[in-house]
Phi, psi and omega in degrees: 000147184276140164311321171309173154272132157072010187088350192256121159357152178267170196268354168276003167248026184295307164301351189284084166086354164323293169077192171247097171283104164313141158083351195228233184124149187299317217239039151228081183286348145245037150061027174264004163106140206262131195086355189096006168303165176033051184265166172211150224265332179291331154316295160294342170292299167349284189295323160314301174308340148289333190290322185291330177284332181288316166297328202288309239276322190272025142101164177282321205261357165298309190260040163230277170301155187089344199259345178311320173272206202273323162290041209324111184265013175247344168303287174343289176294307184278004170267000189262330194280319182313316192260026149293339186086174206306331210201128202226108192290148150321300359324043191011152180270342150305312191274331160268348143307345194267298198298332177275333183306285148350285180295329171294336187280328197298325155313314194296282201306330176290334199266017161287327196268001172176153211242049170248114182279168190305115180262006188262131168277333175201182184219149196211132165247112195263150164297181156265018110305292174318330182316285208317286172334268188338315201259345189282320181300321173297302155358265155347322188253006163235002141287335169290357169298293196289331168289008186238341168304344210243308166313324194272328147011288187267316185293306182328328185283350190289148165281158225282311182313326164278318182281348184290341190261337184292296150084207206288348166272027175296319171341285200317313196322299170330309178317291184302332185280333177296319191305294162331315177272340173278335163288348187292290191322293195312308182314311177286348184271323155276341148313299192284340176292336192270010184237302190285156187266353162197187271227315193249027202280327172251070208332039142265166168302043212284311206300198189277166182248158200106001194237113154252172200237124180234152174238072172327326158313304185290328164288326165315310180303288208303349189276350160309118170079029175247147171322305205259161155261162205334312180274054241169292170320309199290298174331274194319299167314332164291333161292320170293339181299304214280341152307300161303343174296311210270344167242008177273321169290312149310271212280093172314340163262012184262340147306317195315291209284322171321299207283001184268337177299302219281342182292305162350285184288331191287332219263321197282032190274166164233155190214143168247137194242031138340307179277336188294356164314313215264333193272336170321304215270002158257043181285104164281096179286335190286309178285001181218083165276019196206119170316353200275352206274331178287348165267345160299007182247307174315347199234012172267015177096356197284343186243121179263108174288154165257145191244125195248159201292325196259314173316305195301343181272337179267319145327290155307304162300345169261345156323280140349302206257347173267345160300324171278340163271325171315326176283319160326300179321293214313317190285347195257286184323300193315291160329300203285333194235336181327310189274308197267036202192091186292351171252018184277006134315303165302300156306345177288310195263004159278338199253311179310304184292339160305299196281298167345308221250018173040102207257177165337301159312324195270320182279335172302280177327311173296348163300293203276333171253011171085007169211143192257157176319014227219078194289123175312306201245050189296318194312304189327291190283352167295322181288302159354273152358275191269013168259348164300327169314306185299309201280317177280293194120142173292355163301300200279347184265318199257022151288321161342288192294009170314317225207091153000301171279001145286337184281143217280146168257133204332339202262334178294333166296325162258026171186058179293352153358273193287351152292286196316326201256016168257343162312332192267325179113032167252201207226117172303294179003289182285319180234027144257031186226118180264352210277314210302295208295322192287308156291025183248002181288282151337295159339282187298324155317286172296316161336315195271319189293333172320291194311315165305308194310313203286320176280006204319311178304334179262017190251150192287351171269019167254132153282087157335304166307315180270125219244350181257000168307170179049346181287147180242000000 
């Protein structure tokens, strides 16, 4: 499967094999000439006609329900269920009592460690089905932006002469492109369900909100060959679940804003369609009875993304802000199990280096919406984190998130200093600057003599007559 969205290039490979391509050019993406020069219509007849023949083969039920959007989500869920294999045992009723069990004491103990009382309305321990179901409406809303750039895309590229003769079968293109993204969706989406270990493991909010979530299969797997035990493993993933439960639910715009970035960045995608002449013009309905075979055409190079000044800027800010809330977790969590989970330092830094080294969950994501998960200055912001605690209290640090405009910013990160001390209400300034100090000093001198000069008439030892009066 490709580390890309959707099969398409990184956008630092905009110069990479390009060439001169006949006939073609980012602004003909099925090679009829651009503006309609040389279009020739039996060509397009040609191709509708493969296209058409290519939905009938894969069936009512590939090409029916679900398709409607940009996406096939019906695709999606059942080719993501296809790689769990036939049958996904349940949860036991044991093993979810051990889970509800878990997230409470991990309550109990957080609530020393930050003054966000508890948010999860329930606890779940889910299959990696129940993941997939639970988890598809978030999906949906940060994949359908990039599926729909790339639809309007492709009709957009027809010259005014093709589409008017294409006409209501423009439909299929739509089709196909649901199917495809929906064959993506799926493949990454079952792939990732067997891997992550909660409900916020690749830190967003996917499940519904207020529900945490843990996936005892996958934590077993992962707790293999780690030091502590399993249920030791469990305690910590439940103290980090229900830690983003207690701050995505109290800060009430910070769902918003994560999942508004990452929308952000999918709506700016751009795509150059150079290369899709050649897969137009060898499209083989016969070879492609399956959806995998349209992400193999999609995954031949044909979309080169463009990364535009406003992704980049949208990027950065979703960086930023998953550093902050992972590092938030982390200082908060840390508090709370440290002293009673004697390996939870190790597990701490297992987890880190999972995330660092962009694991599974992180190549998934970057499959399916084009950027990947893998906030840089996670240390930066724990560190942060905890000298604000140490310096400030815990009040004044989970006080930050009243607002958006409080919160510390990349540059804050790599020089927390001075965020800290506007948190407490000094200055860095006034007291590591002495040259600084000196001119607030000053300042303040002429200021008072300005005030005498202006008050001189009301002080009772001046003589107007006498010019050496009032003198000091």
């Amino acid at each position: 499967m490709s580390d890309l969205p959707f099969g398409f290039s990184h956008g630092d490979d905009d110069d990479r094999g390009r060439g001169d391509k006949s006939g073609g050019g980012g602004n003909d993406p099925f090679g009829f000439g651009a503006g309609g020069a040389g279009f020739d219509p039996a060509a397009l007849g040609q191709m509708l006609s493969s296209l058409g023949q290519m939905l009938s083969g894969m069936g009512q039920g590939m090409a029916g329900g679900g398709g409607g959007g940009p996406v096939n989500y019906d695709v999606a869920k059942r080719l993501a269920r296809q790689q769990l294999g036939k049958t996904v045992p349940p949860v036991s009723s044991g093993t979810a009592a051990a889970v509800a069990d878990a997230a409470h004491l991990a309550e109990l103990w957080l609530d020393d460690a930050t003054t966000f009382p508890a948010g999860a309305t329930s606890t779940v321990a889910w299959t990696a089905d129940d993941w997939i179901e639970k988890t598809l409406p978030t999906w949906q809303r940060l994949c359908d932006p990039v599926a729909q750039q790339i639809s309007g895309m492709w009709t957009a590229g027809l010259p005014e002469e093709a589409r008017e003769m294409a006409g209501p079968m423009m439909g299929m293109l739509g089709q196909m492109g649901g199917l495809a993204f929906g064959s993506q969706l799926g493949q990454a989406l079952g792939q990732l369900a067997k891997e992550v270990l909660t409900g916020t493991d690749i830190g967003l909010p996917l499940g519904p909100a207020g529900t945490a979530a843990l996936l005892p299969t996958a934590i077993s797997e992962f707790s293999e060959g780690l030091e502590q035990p399993e249920s030791e493993i469990m305690v910590f993933l439940a103290a980090r679940e229900v830690a983003h439960q207690r701050l995505f639910v109290h800060v009430p715009w910070l769902r918003q804003q994560v999942l508004g970035a990452v929308e952000d960045y999918a709506r700016g995608i751009t795509m150059d369609f150079s290369a899709l002449e050649d897969a137009a013009r060898n499209l083989d309905p016969s070879a492609l009875t399956d959806p995998s075979k349209l992400e193999e055409i999609l995954a031949q190079g044909s979309f080169e993304p463009q990364t535009t000044p406003e992704q980049k800027q949208a990027l950065d800010r979703l960086e930023t802000l998953l550093a902050l809330i992972e590092g938030w977790v982390q200082v908060v969590v840390a508090a709370a199990v440290g002293d009673r989970l004697p390996g939870a330092g190790a597990l701490a830094e297992t987890l880190r280096r999972r995330r660092a080294t962009g694991g599974p969950a992180e190549q998934t994501f970057a499959t399916l919406v084009g950027l990947e998960l893998r906030p840089r200055k996670l240390r930066e912001a724990a560190t942060l984190w905890q000298r604000l605690t140490d310096d400030a209290g815990i009040d004044a640090r989970d006080g930050v998130w009243a607002h958006p405009d409080l919160l510390p910013d990349a540059a804050d990160l790599d020089t927390p200093a001075g965020f800290i001390d506007s948190v407490i209400g000094g200055g860095a300034g006034a007291f590591d600057d002495p040259l600084a100090q000196l001119a607030a000093t000053e300042a303040a001198e002429r200021e008072a003599v300005k005030t005498e000069d202006e008050d001189g008439d009301q002080r009772p030892d001046t003589d107007p007559e006498d010019p050496e009066s009032g003198r000091k």
